[in-house]
TIKEGU-295754 format. One line per field, with one value per residue (C-alpha): residue number from 1; residue in one letter; x, y, z negated. Coordinates in nm, 2 decimals, always signed. Layout:
BEGIN
miro = NUM / ...
kevex = a / ...
c1 = X / ...
c2 = Y / ...
c3 = Z / ...
This chain:
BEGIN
miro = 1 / 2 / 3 / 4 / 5 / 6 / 7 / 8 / 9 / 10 / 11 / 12 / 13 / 14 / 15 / 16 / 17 / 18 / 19 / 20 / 21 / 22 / 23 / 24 / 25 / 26 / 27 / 28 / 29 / 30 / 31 / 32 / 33 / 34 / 35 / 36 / 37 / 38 / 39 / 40 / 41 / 42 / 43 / 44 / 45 / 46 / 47 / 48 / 49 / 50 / 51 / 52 / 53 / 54 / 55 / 56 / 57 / 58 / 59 / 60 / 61 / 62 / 63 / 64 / 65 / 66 / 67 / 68 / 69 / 70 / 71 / 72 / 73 / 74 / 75 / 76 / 77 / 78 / 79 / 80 / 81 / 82 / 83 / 84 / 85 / 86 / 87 / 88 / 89 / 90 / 91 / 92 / 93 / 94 / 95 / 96 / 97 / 98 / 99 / 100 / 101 / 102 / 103 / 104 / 105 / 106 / 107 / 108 / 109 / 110 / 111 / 112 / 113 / 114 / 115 / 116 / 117 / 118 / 119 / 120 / 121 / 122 / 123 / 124 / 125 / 126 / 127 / 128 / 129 / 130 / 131 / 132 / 133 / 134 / 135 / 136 / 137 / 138 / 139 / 140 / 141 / 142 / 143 / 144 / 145 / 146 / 147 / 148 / 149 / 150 / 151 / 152 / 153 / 154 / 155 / 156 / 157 / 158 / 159 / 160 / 161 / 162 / 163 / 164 / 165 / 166 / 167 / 168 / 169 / 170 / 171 / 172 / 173 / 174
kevex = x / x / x / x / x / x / x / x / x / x / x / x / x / x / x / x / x / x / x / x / x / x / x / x / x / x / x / x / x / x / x / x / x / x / x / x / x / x / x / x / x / x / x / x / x / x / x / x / x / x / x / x / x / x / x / x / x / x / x / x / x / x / x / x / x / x / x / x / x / x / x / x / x / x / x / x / x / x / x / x / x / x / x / x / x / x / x / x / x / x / x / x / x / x / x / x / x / x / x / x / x / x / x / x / x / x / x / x / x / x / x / x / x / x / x / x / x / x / x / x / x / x / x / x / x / x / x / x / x / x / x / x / x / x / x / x / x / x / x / x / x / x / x / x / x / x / x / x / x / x / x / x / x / x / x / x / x / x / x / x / x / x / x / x / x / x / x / x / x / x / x / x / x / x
c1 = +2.46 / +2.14 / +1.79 / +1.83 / +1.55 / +1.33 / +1.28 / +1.29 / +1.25 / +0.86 / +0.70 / +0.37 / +0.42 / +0.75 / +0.65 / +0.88 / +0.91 / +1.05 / +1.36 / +1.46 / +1.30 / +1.56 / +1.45 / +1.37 / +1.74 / +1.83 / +1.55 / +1.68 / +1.30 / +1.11 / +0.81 / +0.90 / +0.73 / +0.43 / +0.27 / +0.28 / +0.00 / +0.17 / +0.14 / -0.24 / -0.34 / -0.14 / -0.37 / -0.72 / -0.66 / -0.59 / -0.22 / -0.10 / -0.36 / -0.31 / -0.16 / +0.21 / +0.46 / +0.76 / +1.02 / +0.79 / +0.86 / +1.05 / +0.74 / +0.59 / +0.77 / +0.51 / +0.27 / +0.44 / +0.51 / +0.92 / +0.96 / +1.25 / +1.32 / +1.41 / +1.69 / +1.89 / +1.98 / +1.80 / +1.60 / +1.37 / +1.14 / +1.16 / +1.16 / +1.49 / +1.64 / +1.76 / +1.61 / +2.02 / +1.98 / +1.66 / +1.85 / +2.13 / +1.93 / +1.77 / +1.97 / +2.05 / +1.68 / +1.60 / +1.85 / +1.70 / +1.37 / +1.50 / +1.66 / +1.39 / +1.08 / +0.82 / +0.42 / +0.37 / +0.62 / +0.44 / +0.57 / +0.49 / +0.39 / +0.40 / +0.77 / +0.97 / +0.79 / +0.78 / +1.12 / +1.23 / +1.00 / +1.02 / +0.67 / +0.51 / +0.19 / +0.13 / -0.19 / -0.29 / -0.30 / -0.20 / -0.03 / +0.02 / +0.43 / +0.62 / +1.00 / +1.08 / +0.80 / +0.67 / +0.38 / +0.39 / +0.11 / +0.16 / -0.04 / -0.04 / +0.21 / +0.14 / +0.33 / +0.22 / +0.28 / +0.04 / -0.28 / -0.46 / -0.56 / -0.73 / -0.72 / -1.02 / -0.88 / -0.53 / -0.70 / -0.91 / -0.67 / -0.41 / -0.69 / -0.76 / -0.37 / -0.44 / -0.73 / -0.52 / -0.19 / -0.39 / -0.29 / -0.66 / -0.64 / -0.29 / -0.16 / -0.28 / +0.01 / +0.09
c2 = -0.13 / -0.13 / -0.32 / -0.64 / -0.67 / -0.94 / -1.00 / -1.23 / -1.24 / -1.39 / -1.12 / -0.96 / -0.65 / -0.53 / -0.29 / +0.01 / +0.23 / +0.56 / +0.46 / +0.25 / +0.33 / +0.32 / +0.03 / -0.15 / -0.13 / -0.22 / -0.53 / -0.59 / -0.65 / -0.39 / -0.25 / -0.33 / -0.06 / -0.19 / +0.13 / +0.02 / -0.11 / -0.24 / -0.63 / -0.54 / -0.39 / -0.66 / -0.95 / -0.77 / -0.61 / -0.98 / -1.04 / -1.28 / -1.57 / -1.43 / -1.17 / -1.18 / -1.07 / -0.86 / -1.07 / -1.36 / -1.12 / -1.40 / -1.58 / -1.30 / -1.41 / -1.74 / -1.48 / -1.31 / -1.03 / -0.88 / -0.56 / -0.29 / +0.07 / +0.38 / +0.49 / +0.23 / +0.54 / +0.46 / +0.76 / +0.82 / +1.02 / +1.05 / +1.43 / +1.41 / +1.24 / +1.53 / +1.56 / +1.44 / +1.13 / +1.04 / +1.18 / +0.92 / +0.65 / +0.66 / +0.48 / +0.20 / +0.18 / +0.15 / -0.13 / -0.33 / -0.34 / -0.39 / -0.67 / -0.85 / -0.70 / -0.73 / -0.70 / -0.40 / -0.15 / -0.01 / +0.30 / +0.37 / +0.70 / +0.99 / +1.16 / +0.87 / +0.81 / +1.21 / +1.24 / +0.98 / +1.08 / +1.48 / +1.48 / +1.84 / +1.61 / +1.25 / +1.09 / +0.78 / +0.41 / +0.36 / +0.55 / +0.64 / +0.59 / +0.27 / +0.11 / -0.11 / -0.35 / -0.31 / -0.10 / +0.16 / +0.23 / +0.49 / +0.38 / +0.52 / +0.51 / +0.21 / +0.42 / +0.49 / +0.85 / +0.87 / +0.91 / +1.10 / +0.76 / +0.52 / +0.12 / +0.08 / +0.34 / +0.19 / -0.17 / +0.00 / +0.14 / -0.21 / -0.39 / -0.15 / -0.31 / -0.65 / -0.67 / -0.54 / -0.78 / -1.09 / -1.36 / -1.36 / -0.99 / -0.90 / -0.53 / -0.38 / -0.25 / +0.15
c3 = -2.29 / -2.10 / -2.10 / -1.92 / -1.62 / -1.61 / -1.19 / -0.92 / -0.60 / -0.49 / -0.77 / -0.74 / -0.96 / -1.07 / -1.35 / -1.39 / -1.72 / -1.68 / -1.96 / -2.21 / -2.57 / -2.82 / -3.02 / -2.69 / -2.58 / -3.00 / -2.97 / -2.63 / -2.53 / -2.28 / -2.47 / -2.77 / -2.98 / -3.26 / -3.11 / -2.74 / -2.54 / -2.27 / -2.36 / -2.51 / -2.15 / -1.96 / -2.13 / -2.10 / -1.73 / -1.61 / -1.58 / -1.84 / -2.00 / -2.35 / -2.55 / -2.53 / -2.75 / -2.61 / -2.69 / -2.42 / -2.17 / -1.95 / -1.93 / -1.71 / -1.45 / -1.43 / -1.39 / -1.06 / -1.25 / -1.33 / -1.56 / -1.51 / -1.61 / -1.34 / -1.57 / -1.78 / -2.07 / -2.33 / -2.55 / -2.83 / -2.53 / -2.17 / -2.18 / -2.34 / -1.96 / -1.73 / -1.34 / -1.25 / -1.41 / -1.20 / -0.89 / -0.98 / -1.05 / -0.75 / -0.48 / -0.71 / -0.79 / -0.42 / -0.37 / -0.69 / -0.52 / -0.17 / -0.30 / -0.50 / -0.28 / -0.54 / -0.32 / -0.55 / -0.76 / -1.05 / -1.18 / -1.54 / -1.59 / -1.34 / -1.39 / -1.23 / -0.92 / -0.88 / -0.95 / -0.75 / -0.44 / -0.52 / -0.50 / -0.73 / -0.77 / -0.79 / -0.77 / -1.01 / -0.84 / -0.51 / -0.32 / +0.04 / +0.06 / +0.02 / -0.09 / +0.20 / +0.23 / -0.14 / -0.21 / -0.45 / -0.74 / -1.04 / -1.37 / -1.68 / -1.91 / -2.21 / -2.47 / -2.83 / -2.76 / -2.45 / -2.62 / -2.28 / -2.21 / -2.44 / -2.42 / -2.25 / -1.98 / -1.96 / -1.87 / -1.62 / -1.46 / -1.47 / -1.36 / -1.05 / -0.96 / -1.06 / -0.83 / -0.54 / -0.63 / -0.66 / -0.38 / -0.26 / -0.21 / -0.04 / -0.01 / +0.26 / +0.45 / +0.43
């Protein structure tokens, strides 16, 4: 059993979580947790009208925007995944966002992107590598349990992206 993706081809931002969380894989809704910020930050950095719940996450596909995970194992916390499991993910990962190329891949949280890229240090927002034609940009991770960044931080940070995904401001190229 895995998370079902919410994408489409056409997106702006596909946002990418390291993992399933346990009771996002039991809800069957990505970001699921009363403790997560994700939908918060996604209303006040720009990219939906209102606060959404997670179980609206469909409708951020009006908003050009898709969600998806790296690894489809669900877990209580990412450090429980081993480095394999990002190595195997990775190629299918790839083809997911060859397939849909979304302007922008937003990786949730540093591990993934640095696991996936083998990159030792990873730089927050955009960075200077890309997936095909889709630009890459690492945010913080929305998660109850990251408490290095506050609200006001994370929408900072989201908004930096928005900014740069909004049709009057296409990515620059690589």
């Amino acid at each position: 059993m895995s998370l079902p993706d919410v994408i489409d081809t056409g997106l702006r931002v596909l946002f990418c979580g390291i993992n399933p969380g346990l009771q996002a894989l039991a809800s069957g809704h990505h970001f699921v947790g009363r403790g997560n910020r994700f939908w918060p930050v996604m209303h006040l950095s720009g990219f939906t009208p209102r606060l959404m719940a997670a179980q609206e996450s469909t409708s951020l596909l009006r908003h050009g925007c898709g969600l998806t995970t790296v690894v489809e194992r669900a877990t209580a916390r990412e450090d429980q995944l081993a480095p394999d499991e990002y190595r195997a993910a990775a190629a299918g990962f790839a083809r997911k966002v060859a397939r849909y190329a979304p302007a922008f891949v937003a990786f949730l949280g540093k591990p993934a992107f640095a696991a996936l890229t083998g990159q030792k240090r990873v730089a927050w927002g955009r960075q200077s590598v890309t997936m095909g034609p889709s630009a890459i940009w690492v945010l913080p991770n929305p998660s109850g349990r990251n408490r290095s960044f506050t609200l006001a931080q994370l929408v900072e940070a989201y908004r930096e992206l928005w900014i740069a995904a909004s049709p009057d401001h296409p990515p620059p190229s690589a």
